[in-house]
C-alpha positions in Angstrom: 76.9 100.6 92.3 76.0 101.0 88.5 73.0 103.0 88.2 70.6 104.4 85.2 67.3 105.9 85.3 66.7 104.8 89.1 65.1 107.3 90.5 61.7 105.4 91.5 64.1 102.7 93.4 67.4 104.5 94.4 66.8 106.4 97.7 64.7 103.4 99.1 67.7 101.0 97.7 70.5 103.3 98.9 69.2 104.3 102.2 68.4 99.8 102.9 72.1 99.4 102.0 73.5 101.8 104.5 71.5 100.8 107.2 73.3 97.4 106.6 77.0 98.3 105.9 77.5 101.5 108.1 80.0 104.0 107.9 81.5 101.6 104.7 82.5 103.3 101.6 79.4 103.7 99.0 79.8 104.7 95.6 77.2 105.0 92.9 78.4 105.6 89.3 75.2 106.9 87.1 75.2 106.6 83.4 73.7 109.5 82.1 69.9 109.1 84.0 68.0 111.7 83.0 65.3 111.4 85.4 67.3 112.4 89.0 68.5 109.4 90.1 72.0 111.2 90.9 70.5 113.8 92.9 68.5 111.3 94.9 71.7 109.1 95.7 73.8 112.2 96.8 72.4 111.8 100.2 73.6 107.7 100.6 76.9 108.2 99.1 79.7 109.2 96.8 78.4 109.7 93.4 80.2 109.7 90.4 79.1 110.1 86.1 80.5 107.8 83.4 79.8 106.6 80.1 77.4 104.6 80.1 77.6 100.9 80.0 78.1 98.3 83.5 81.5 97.6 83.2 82.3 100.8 82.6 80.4 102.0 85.6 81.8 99.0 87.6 85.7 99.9 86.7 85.1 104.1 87.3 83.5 103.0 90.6 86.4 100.7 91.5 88.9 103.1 90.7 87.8 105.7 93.3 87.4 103.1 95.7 89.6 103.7 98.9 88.1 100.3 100.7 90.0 96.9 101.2 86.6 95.4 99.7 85.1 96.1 96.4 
């Protein structure tokens, strides 16, 4: 999941997501937020930094995937 500047929505987002999927894999790949939103998505799942831009989050985030579904 591409992420920016989410802190206001992440946790709530995050945290709706698992209850729905589990155990599944969950990544989060922030681009450069400078307001927390990494620290708040720690909690819900893997999270990764990368330049920012949504493909570029997108591909980072499917590269450290380890699940048969992206």
């Amino acid at each position: 999941m591409p992420v920016l500047n989410e802190a206001q929505l992440v946790a709530r987002t995050l945290a709706d997501t698992r209850a729905v999927i589990g155990d599944a894999e969950l990544i989060v790949v922030d681009g450069g937020s400078g307001d927390g939103t990494p620290e708040l998505a720690r909690p819900y799942a893997h999270v990764l930094s990368a330049r920012r831009g949504r493909a570029v989050q997108m591909n980072a985030g499917a590269m450290l995937a380890r699940g048969e579904v992206l």
